[in-house]
N, C-alpha and C positions, 0 to 999 in steps of 0.2 A: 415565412411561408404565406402567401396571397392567400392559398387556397382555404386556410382558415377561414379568415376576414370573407369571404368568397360565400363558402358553406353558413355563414354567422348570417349575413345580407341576405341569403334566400331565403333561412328558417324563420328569420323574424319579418319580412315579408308574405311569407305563409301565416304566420300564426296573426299577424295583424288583419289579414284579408280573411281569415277564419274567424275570427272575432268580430267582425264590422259587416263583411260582407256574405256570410255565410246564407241564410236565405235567399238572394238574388242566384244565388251559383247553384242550388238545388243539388242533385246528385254528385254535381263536380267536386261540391265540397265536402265531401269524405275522398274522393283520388286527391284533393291538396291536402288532408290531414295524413294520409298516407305517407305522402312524398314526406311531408315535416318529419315524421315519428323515422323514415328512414333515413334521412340527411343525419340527423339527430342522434339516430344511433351511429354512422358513420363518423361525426363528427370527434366522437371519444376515440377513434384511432389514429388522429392527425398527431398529436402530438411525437408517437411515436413513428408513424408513416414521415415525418421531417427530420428525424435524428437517422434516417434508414437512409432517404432519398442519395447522400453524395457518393455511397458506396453500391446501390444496386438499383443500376438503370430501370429494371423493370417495374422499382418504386414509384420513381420518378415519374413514370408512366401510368402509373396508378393517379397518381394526383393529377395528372394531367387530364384523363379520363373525367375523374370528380367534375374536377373545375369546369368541364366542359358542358358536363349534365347540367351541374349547379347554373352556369349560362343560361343555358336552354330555358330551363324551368321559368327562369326570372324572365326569359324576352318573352314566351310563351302567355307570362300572365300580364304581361307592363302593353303587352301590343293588344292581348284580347280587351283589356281596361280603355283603351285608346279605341277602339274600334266601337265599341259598345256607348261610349261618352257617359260613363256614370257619375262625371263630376261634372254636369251641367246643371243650371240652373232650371227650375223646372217651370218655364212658364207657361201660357195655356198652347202657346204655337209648339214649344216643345213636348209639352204631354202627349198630344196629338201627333207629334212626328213618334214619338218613343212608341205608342201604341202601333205607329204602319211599319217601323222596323222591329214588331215582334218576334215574326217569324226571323226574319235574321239574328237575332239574337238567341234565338233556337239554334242555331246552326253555326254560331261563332262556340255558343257553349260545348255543341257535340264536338266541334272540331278542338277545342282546349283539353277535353274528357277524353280526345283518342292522344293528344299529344301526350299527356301525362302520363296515360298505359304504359305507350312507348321507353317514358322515362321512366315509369316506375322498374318497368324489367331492368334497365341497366344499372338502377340503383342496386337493384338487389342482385347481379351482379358482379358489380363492384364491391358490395359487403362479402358476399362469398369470395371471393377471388383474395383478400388479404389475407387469407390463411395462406395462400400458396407463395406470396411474399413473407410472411412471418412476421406480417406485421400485428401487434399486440394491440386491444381497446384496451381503456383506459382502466376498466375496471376489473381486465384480466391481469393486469399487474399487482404484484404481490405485494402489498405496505411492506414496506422499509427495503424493498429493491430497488437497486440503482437501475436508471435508464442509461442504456450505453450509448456515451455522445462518440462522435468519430474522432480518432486520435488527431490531437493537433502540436504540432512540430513548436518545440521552446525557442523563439529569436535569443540564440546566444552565439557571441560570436568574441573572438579578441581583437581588443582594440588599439589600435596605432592611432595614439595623439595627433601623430605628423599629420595623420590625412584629416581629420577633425576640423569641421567648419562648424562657429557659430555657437558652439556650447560652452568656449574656456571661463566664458563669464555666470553661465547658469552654474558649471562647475565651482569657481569659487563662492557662489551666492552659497551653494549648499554646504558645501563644509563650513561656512561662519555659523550657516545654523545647526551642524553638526557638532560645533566649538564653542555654541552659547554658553559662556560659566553660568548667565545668571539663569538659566533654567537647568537645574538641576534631575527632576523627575524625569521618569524616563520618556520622551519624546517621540513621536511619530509621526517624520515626515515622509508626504507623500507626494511624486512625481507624477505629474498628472498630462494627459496629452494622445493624440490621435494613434493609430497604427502608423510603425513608421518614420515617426517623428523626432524618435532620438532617447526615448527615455531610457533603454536599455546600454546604450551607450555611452549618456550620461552615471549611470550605475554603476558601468564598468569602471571609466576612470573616476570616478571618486574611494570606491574601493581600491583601485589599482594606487592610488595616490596615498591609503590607508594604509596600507600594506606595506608602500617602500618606508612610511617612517617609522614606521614598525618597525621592522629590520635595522633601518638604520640608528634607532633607540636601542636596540638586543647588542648589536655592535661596537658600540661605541659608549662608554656609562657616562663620558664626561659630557658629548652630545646629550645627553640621555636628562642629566642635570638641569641643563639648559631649559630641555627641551620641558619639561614638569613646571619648573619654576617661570620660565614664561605665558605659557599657556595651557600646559594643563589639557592641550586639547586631545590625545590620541588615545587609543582605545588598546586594549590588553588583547580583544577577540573580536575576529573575523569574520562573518559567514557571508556566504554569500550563494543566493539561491536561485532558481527559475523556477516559479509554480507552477505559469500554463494556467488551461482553461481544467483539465485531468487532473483535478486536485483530491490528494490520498493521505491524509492526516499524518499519518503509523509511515507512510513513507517519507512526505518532508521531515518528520521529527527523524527517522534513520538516516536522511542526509544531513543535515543539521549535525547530530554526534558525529560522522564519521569524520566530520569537516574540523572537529573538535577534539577527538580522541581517538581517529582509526577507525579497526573493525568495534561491529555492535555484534550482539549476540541477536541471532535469527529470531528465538523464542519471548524474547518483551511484546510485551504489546502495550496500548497504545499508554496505559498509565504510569505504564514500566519507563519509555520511552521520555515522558514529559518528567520523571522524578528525575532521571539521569542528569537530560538536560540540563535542571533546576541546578540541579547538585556540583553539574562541572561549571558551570556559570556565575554562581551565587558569590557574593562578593568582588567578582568582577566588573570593571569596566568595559564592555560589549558594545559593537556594529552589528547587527543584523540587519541584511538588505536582503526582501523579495521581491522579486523582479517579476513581471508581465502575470501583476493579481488579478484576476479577474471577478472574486464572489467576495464579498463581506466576511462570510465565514470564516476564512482563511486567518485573518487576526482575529475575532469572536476563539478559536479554536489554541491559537499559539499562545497566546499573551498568557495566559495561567502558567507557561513553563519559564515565563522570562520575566524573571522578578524585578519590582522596581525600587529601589536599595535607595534610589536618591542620589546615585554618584556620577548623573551626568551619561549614560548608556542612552543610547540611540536606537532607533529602528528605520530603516529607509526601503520605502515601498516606492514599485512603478505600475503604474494601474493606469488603463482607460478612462474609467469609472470615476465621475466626481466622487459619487456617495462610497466608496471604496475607503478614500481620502476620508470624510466626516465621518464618520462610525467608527476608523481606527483614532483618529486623536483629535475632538470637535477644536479642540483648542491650537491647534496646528492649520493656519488654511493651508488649499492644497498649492502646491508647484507648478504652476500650468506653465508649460513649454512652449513656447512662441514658433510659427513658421520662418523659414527663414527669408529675409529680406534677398532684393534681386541680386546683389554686389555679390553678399555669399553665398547668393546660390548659384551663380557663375562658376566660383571658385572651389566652390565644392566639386561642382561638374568637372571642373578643369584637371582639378587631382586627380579624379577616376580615370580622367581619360589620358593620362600622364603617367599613369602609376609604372606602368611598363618602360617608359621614356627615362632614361639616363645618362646623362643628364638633362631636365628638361627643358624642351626647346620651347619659344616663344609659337604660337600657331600665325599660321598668317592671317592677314588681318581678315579676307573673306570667311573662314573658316571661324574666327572669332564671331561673327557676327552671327554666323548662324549657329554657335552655341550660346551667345547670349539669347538669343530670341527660343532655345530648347530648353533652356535651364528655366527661362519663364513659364513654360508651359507646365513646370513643377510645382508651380507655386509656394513654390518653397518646405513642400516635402521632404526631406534627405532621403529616406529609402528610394523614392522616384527617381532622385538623381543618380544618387550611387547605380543604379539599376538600367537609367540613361546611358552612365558613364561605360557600362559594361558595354551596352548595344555598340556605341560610336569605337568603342575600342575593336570591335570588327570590323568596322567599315574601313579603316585606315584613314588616312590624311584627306579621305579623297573627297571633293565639294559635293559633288553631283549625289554620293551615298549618304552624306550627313543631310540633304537637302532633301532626299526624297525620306529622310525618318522624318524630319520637320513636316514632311506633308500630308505621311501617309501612317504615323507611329498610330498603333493600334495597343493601348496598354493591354488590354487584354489577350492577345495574343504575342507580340514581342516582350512584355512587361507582365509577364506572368506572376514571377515574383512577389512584384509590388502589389500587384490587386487580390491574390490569395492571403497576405498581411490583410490586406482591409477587409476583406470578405469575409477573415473570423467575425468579426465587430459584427457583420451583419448574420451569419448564423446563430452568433449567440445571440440576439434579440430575439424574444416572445414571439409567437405570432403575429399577434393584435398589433404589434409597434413595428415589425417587417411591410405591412401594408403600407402604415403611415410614413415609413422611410422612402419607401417605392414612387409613393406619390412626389416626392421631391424634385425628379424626375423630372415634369411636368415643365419648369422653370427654368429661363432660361439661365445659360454660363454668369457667373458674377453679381446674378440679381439678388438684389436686396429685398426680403423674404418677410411681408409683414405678418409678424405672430397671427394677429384676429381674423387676418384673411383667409390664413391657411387655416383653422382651427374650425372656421363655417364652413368652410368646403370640405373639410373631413366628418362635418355633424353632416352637411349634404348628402354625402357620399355613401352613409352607413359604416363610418367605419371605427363611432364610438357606442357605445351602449350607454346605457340609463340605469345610473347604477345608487338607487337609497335614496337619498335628501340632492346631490349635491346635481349641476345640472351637467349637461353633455360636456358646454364649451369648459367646465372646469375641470372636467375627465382630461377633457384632449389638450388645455394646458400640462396637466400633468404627464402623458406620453409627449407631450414637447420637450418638458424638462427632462425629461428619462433619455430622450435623444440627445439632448445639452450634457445630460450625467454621460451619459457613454462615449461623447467626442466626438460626435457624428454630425453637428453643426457647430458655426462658429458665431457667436453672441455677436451685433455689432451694436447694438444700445437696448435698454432696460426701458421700461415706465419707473416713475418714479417707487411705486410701491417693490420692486425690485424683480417682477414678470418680464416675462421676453417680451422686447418691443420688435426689433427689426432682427435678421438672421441672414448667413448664408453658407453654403455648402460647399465645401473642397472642392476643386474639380475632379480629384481622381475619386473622390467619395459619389461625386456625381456622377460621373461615367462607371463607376459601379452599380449604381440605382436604375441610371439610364440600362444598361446591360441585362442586370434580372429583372425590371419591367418589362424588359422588350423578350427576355427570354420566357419569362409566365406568363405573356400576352396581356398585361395590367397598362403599360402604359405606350402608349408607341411615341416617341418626339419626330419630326418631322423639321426640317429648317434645309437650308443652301447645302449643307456638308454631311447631309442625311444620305443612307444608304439607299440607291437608287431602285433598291428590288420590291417589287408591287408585294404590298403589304397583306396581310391578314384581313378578310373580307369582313371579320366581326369582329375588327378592334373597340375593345372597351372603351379606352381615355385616349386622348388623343391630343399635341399641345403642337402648335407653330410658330414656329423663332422664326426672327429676324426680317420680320413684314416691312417691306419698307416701301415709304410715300414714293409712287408712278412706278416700280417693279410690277413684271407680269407676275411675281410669285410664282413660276413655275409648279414647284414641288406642293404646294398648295391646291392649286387647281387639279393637278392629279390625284391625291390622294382624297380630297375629299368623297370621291367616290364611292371612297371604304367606310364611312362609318354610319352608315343604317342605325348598326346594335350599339353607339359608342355613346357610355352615360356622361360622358364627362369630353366639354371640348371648351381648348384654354388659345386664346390668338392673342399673341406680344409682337407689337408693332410699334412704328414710328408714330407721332401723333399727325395725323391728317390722311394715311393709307386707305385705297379704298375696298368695300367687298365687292370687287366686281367680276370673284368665282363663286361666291354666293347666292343664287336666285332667290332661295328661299330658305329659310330655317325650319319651316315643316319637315324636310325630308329626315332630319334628327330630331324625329319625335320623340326618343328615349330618352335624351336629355337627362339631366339629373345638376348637373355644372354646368354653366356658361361663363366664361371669363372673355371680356373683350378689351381689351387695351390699344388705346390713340385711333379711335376707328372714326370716320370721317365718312358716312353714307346718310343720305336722307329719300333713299328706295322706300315708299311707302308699303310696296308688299313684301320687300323684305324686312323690314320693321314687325309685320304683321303677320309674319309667319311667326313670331314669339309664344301670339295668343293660342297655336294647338299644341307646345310645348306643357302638357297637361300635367309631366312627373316633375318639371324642374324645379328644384327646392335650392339653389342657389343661382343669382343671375347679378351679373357683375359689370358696370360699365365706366372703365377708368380712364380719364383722361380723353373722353370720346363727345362725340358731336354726331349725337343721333335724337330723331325725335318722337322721345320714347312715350311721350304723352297722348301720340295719336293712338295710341293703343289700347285694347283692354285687357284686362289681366282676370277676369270674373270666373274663368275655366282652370286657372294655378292655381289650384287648391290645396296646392304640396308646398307653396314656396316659404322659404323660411326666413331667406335673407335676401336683399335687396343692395345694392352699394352704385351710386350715380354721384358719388363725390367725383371733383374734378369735372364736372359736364352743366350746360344750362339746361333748364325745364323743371320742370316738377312729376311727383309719381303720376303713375299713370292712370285711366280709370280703372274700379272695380279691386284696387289695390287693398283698399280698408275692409273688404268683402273676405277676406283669405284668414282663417283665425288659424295659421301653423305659421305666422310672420314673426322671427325672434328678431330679426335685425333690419331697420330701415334706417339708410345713411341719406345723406343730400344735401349738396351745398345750399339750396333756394330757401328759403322758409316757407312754410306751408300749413296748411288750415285742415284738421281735420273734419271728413263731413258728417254731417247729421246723427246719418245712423251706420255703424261701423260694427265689425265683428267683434266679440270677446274682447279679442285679443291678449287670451289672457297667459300667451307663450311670448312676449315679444320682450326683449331686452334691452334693446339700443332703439331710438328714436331720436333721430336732430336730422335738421330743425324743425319746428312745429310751434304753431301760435299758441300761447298759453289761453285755456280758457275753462270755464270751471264745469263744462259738457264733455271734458275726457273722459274716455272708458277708465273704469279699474283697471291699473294697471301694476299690478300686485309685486311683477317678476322685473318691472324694468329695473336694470341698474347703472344704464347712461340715458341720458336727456337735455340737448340740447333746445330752448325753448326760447319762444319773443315774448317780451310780456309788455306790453303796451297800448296803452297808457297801464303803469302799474299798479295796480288793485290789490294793497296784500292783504284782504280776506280771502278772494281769488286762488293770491298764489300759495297761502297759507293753506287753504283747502286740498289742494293739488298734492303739496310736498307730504300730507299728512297720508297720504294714499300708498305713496313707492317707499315701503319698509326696506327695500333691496337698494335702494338709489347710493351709488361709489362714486359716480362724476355727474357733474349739473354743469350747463352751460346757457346763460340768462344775456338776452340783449335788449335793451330798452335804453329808456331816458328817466329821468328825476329818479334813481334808486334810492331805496331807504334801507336803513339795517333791517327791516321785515325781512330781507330778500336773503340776509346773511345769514338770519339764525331766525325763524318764526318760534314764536313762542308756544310752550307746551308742546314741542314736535321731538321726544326722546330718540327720532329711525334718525333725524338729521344726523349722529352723534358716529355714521357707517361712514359720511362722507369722507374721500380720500381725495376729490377734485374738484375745484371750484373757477368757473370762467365768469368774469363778468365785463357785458360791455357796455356802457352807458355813462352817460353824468352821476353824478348823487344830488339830489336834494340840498338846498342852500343851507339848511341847518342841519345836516349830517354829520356826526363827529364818530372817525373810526373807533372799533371797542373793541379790544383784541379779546376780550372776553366772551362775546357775542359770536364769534367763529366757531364753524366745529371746530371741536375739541384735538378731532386726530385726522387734521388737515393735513395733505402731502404736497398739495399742489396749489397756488393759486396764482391767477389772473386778472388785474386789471385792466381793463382797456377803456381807451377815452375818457378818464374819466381826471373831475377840476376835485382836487382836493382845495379845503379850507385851511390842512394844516398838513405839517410835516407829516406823511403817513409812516416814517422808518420808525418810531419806538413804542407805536402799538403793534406792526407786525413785526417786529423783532422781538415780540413775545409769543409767537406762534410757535410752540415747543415742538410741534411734531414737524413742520414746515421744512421740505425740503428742497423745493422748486417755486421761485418767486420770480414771474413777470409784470411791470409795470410798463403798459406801452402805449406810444402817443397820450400821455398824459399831460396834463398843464396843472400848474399852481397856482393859486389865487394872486390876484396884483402884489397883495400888501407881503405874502410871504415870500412872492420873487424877488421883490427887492430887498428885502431880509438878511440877504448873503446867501454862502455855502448850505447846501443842504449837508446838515449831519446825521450818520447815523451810528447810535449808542450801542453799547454792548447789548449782544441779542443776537437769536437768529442762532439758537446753539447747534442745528443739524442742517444747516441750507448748505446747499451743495451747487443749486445751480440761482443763478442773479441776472435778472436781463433787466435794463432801465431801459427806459424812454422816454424824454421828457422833453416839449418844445421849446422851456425855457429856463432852464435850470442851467446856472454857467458853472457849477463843482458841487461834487460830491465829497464829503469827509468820511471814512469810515473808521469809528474808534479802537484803538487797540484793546484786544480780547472779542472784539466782535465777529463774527460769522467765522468761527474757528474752522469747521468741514468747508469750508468755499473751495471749490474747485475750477468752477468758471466764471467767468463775467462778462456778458456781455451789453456792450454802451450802447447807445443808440441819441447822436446832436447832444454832447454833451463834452461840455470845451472839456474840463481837466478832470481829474477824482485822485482824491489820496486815499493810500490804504496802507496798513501796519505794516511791519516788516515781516512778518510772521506769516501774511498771504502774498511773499512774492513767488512763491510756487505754480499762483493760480493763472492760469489759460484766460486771457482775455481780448476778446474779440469786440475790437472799437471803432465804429461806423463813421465815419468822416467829409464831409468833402474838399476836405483842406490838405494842404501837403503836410506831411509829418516826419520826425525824425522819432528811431529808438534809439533810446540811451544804449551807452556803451555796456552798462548793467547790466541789461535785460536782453541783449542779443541770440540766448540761450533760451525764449521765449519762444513757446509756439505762439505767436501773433499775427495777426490779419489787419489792414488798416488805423495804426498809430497814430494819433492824434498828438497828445500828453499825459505822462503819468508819471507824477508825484509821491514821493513816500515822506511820511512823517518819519 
């Protein structure tokens, strides 16, 4: 539900500009203290107004209402603030203008003081009128009454092997862990995985598979013999359950017995229920599987009636839900189900569309082609398919009907099916995390989703709160990972500390997001295959795919028209495309997000329409070529975060002037000036000239810095300031171990990343001891070692990520031989060398036991144990290469040679 998130953005809006700005507003502000105390009270009946909204349309229209007021309120006070310029500078020319636009400012007030009237009557209402929906505040609910969610339907079905694509291997993975002798205790494994995607299926035949050798054990005692004294693996009792989202303690325990002994007597309750169970159970060997778990609870609740005897008893759970998985058995990781690949998801397709067909015929080959191109558009969903399968199974054979669903399928109305599956996921999310789903939206099809980007555009946006000690962006890490726990994004790599790096989104998960943003007016996308009908005049968010270098953009130039009120506007394009539907960025003065990707304009008034962007608290420019320096930025008094990585220039003026700045990126290095704000909200800064005139910088904790010539009193002084500092990133010449571990500095001891690029000093000898202690990451670059650096960091116990790059070795130890590296390196996982003149590398057996990858970089040969031929490695060449016959089972990239001892 938006509307939350919605109501949340304008009360703390209120209550900030009643705290700061309340004298300047005079009378007005008691009508904004009003409006807050009513939102406020309003607010305590959303919870229950969103469990009402999918069964009575007139709910639905209540929050629509809200949302709409809530709007208003916000543009009313963001435009009078704009109008009035209370965030200028106040110099003598400006005083003097502010004194002759008195009377205007009389008169921009009256007219805010009659708009809020307006609103105040419809707040109240809107409070009054929920009594005639029945919608309950929060404090009218009774402790320990349930809130009634709306019934939702159990995916249970029976399942036919034959038509089965793509599980029969996740199937036998799990019965071996079903069949483990040597875990004894009773075990809980958990199937884990998107709406859709099979786990219920998988459920079925693995039970189904329990079940016949069951039978066939009861049947047979000589089988029966066999079957004990080989494996030992089958189970005495069966259940097998659907929980749903409707979960009733006293009722799965009555399903569970009846599954087990028949009828139950009406009058047990719930303690009655769990002794029974205990009782027909105990001393048995047990399968219990529940299928589609949704709450924690659900095991927290059972497990007291299913005793664990030690005899090898099983539990097998299917759950969305990572944390579902971890709280039922830490010691079990979860089951995570894999999409399916294109081959099978053809054939998946093909079955459904077959099913009917006896015996089946081969399709002709046009026909073929355009279910390989529909089966992709699944992305390897199974319910999507199967659901596909059904549509084209009405079309008949015919080209023209199967061609116009390739062009024109609408999952949400031909595929209803499938996206009511996915849309539980998203009613059951919280308020506060349906916002941040929404925003997903925004992105275009298959983009690679960088965690820290989205995370400041959600602190931009208002759509984390400020919650104790901890700061925003590690709130909205955490609603990230809640979206990771639930199946709702798909991880494609980590930071070494084990946080989301990069991510991305289903597409049917996405054209779900895309669907209710566009249906609660939160986010509108726009691109070439956008719906052509003239938009909503006060679109909020607003995002444009598929900009490409010399297109007119059509659908761009039109709708930009609409967004006056739109806080947030996101443009993904080819790198060099130009805005040449954009005059000016004044006209979106509301502003709040700016994302500009591959933009290629050097319009000097368009550039400088930035500077009356007075609310924008994120502004993003990736991979763009614009000249953002001719600007000032002295009037962004809101801004928080800054990103010009990928682009030439430096920040702009009046930038150090802004003390709400948490994140400033930049490929250039740069010099702080003179005299600078606080700054005492800012987090990230790289790069920046090290010098011992930085502000306190109490909260940063990344810093990219130059230090040169190197001064380590300098940078000693520096490091002893940022208690908060997790990644440092140092370029210079002549380094010394100062730089590595300064002395007496106990904050060094947080660091989790270290870059360095430079020479070392002629008499530098590494000290694996002089590192921080719970290093995760480091980086060499350029730099002439005097000695073999492998068996001081191959003492780096915490060390899991190790780059060495364009490095050189002294004369005397190049010609030395093979570089070897000794045992060590007990958790490295990732190895990148580079070295101009090193002809082999040795790596000792028992060494970097976790290695997973390696990659070379001009490096004739390297030997490594037989115990890392598992590991992935990518080796840079410019010579021809041959791989062994061995290793042709390798994911590898450019082959040189490689060696095993």
């Amino acid at each position: 539900m938006a509307e939350g998130i919605i109501v949340n953005i304008v009360v703390s809006k209120l209550a900030n500009i009643i705290e700061k700005e309340i004298q300047f507003l005079g009378g007005v502000g008691e009508k904004l203290k009003k409006a807050q105390r009513e939102l406020t009270r309003i607010q305590s009946c959303l919870r229950d107004a969103d469990s009402r909204r999918k069964q009575d349309e007139r709910v639905q229209n209540w929050l629509n209402e809200l949302r709409d007021v809530a709007y208003r309120i916000e543009d009313a006070i963001d435009i009078f603030f704009i109008k009035v310029e209370c965030n200028q500078n106040h110099t003598f020319l400006q005083k003097f203008k502010k004194l002759l636009n008195k009377p205007r400012e009389v008169y921009l007030l009256h007219k805010l003081g009659t708009q809020l009237n307006s609103v105040q009557n419809e707040l109240e209402e809107i409070w009054n009128s929920r009594v005639h929906y029945g919608i309950v505040a929060l404090q009218d609910i009774v402790v320990g009454e349930p809130v009634i969610l709306p019934v939702r339907r159990a995916t249970y079905s029976e399942v036919d092997e034959t038509e089965v694509v793509g599980l029969h291997a996740d199937r036998d993975n799990i019965l071996k862990l079903l069949r483990r002798e040597e875990t004894q205790r009773r075990a809980v494994i958990t199937i884990v995985g998107t709406g859709g995607i099979g786990k219920t299926t998988l459920a079925h035949m693995i039970y189904k598979r329990q079940v016949q050798i069951f039978l066939i054990n009861q049947s047979n005692s000589l089988f029966l013999f066999v079957c004990i004294c080989s494996a030992r693996a089958e189970f005495e009792y069966h259940i097998m359950l659907s929980v749903s989202q409707q979960f009733s303690l006293i009722e799965l325990l009555r399903r569970m017995l009846r599954q087990l002994i028949g009828s139950v007597p009406k009058e047990l309750d719930v303690e009655d229920l769990m002794s029974e169970l205990k009782k027909n159970i105990s001393g048995r060997r047990y399968l219990i599987i529940l299928d589609d778990v949704w709450q924690v609870d659900v095991w927290n609740h059972l497990k007291n009636a299913l005793p664990d005897i030690k005899n090898g008893s099983r539990v097998l759970i299917t759950s969305r839900f990572i944390n579902v998985a971890i709280s039922a058995d830490p010691n079990m990781a979860p089951y995570e189900l894999n999409f399916l690949d294109d081959k099978q998801s053809l054939d998946l397709l093909l079955k459904k569309v077959h099913s009917n067909q006896e015996p089946i015929e081969e399709l002709p080959s046009d026909l073929l082609k355009l279910a390989d191109e529909l089966s992709k558009k699944c992305k390897g969903l199974p319910l999507a398919l199967v659901v596909l399968g059904g549509i084209l199974i009405t079309k008949g054979r015919n080209y023209h009907a199967w061609e116009r669903v390739l062009r024109t399928m609408d999952w949400h109305l031909e595929g209803r099916e499938c996206m009511d599956v996915l849309a539980m996921s998203y009613e059951d999310m919280p308020y506060y995390l349906k916002a941040c789903f929404l925003y997903l939206a925004s992105f275009p099809e298959d983009y690679q989703i960088s965690a820290r980007r989205l995370i400041r555009m959600w602190v931009a946006e208002g759509f984390i709160p400020q919650e104790g000690r901890k700061t925003m962006e590690d709130i909205a890490e955490d609603y990230l990972y809640e979206l990771f726990q639930r199946s709702m994004i798909q991880v494609s790599s980590r930071h070494v500390n084990g946080s989301i790096k990069c991510f991305q989104v289903h597409d049917l998960l996405r054209d779900l997001a895309m669907h209710k943003a566009k249906e609660e007016n939160f986010v509108m996308v726009f691109s070439e295959e956008s719906d052509s009908k003239k938009p909503n005049k006060e679109i909020r968010r607003a995002s444009f795919h598929s900009l490409k270098y010399g297109d007119d953009n059509f659908h761009m130039r039109n709708n930009l028209l609409y967004l006056e009120y739109a806080r947030s506007l996101l443009l993904f394009g080819e790198y060099g495309w130009n805005y040449t539907q954009i005059s000016n960025f004044r006209k979106f003065r509301l502003l709040k997000v700016l994302q500009l990707e591959g933009v290629n304009n050097h319009d000097v008034d368009l550039i400088r329409g930035l500077e009356k962007l007075v609310h924008l608290k994120y502004l993003g420019f990736r991979r763009c070529d614009i000249p953002i320096w001719k600007c000032s930025f002295h009037r962004m008094k809101a801004l928080e975060t800054l990103d010009m990585r990928g682009r030439r220039g430096v920040p702009p003026n009046g930038l150090w002037s802004i003390d709400t700045l948490r994140h400033v990126m930049c490929d250039n290095i740069f010099e702080l000036p003179k005299t600078t704000a606080e700054l005492k909200n800012i987090q990230t800064l790289q790069w920046v000239v090290c010098t011992n005139k930085l502000p306190l910088l109490s909260n940063l904790c990344k810093l990219g810095t130059r230090v040169y010539p190197f001064d380590p009193i300098a940078f000693t002084n520096l490091i002893a300031t940022l208690p908060s500092l997790v990644s440092l990133g140092i370029e210079g010449f002549h380094l010394s171990m100062e730089i590595v571990y300064p002395k007496a500095l106990p904050n060094y001891q947080h660091l989790q990343s270290l870059y360095l690029d430079g020479d070392w000093s002629e008499n530098v000898t590494l000290d694996a001891s002089l590192f921080p202690p719970h290093l995760l990451k480091l980086t060499l670059k350029r730099s002439r070692f005097a000695q073999n650096p492998m068996p001081e960091l191959g003492k780096l116990k915490s060390l899991k990520k190790l780059c060495l790059e364009e490095n050189v070795l002294s004369d005397e130890l190049d010609n030395s031989g093979p570089i070897f590296c000794p045992a060590g390196f007990p958790v490295l996982q990732y190895l990148k060398l580079g070295w101009d003149s090193v002809k082999s590398l040795t790596v000792a057996e028992g060494a970097m036991p976790n290695l997973k990858y390696l990659n070379v970089y001009r490096l004739g040969e390297f030997h490594l144990p037989p115990e890392l031929q598992h590991v992935s490695i990518t080796h840079v060449s410019d010579g021809d290469f041959d791989v062994p016959p061995k290793l042709q089972h390798y994911r590898l990239r450019n082959w040189s040679m490689l060696l095993f001892l």
